[in-house]
C-alpha positions as CSV (number, residue, x, y, z in Angstrom):
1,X,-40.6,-33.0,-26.1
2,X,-38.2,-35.4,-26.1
3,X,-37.3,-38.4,-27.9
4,X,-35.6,-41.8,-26.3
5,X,-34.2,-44.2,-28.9
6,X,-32.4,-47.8,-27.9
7,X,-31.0,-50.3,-29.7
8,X,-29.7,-54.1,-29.0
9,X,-27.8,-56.5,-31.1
10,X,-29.1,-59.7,-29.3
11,X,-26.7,-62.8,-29.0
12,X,-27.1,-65.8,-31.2
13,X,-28.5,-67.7,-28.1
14,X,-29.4,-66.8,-24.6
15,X,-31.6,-68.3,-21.3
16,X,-32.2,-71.3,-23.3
17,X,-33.5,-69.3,-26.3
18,X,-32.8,-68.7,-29.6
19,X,-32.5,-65.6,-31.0
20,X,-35.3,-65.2,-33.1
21,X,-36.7,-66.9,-29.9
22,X,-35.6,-63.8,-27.6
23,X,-36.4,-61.4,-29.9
24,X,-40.6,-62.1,-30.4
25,X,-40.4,-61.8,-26.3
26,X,-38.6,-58.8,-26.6
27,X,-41.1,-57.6,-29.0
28,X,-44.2,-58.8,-26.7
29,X,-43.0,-57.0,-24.1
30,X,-42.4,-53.9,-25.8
31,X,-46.1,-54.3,-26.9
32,X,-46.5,-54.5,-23.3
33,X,-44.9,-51.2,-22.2
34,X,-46.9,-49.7,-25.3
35,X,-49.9,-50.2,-23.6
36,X,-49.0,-49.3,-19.9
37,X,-47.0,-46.9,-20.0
38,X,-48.8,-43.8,-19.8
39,X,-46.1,-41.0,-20.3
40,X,-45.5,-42.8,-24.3
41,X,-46.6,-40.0,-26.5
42,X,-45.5,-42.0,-29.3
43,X,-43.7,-45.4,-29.4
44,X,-42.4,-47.7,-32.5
45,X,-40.3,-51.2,-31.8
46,X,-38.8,-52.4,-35.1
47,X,-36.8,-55.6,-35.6
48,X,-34.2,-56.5,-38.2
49,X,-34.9,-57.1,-41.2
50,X,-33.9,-61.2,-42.0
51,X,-31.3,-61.2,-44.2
52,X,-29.5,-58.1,-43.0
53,X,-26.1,-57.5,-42.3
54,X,-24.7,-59.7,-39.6
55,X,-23.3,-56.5,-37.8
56,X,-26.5,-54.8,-37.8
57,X,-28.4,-54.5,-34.5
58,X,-31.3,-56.6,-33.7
59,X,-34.0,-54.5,-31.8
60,X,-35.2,-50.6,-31.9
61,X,-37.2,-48.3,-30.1
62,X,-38.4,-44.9,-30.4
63,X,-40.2,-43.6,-27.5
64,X,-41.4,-39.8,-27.7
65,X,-42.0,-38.5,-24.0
66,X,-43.1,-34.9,-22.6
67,X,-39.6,-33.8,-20.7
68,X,-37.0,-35.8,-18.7
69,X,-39.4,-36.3,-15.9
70,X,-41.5,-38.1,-18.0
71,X,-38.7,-40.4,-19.0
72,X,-37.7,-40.8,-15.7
73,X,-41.2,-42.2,-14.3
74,X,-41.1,-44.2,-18.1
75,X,-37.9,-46.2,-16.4
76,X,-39.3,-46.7,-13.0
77,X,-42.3,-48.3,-14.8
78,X,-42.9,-52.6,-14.9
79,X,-43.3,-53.2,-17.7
80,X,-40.2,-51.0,-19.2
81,X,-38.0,-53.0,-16.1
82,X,-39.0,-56.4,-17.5
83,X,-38.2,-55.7,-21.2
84,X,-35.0,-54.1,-20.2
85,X,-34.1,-57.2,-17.8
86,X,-34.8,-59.5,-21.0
87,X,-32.9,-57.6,-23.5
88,X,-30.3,-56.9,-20.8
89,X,-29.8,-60.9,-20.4
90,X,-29.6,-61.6,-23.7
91,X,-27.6,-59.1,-26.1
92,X,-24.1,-58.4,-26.6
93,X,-24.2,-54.5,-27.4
94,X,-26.9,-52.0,-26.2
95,X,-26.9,-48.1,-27.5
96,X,-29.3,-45.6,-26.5
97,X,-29.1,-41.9,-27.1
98,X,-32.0,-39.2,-25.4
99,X,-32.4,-35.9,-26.8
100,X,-35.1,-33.1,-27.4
101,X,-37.2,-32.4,-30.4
């Protein structure tokens, strides 16, 4: 098994959008990959907690996929293109790691 996490720290404004603007679209498109994405074995997007630390990042997934494979035909996908466009456009900082349980 192997486990995708990604991270963004979105800017304070972006495509005519507030943050906190950007950030429930980034959110309804990660429900979106959630439910058409069938290689997600598991799959958990968290925001930021208000009121935390200015340097914190924003957005966070945890995607849990069969092998590499699997994550490859995960990226090819949609629905994973247009979140990764959105949060692409609009953050500062992105960090990802990929790794096997």
């Amino acid at each position: 098994m192997l486990r995708h996490i990604v991270t963004y720290k979105f800017l304070p404004e972006a495509q005519g959008r507030t943050k906190k603007e950007n950030l429930a679209l980034a959110k309804e498109l990660a429900e979106e990959m959630k439910n058409s994405i069938p290689q997600l074995l598991s799959f958990t997007c968290g925001l930021g907690s208000p009121g935390q630390k200015e340097d914190n990042y924003d957005i966070l997934l945890i995607c849990d996929l069969a092998d590499f494979d699997a994550l490859a035909e995960y990226k090819k996908n949609p629905a994973h293109k247009a979140f990764g466009n959105h949060c692409h456009a609009v953050s500062s900082a992105r960090a990802a790691i990929d790794f096997e349980l």
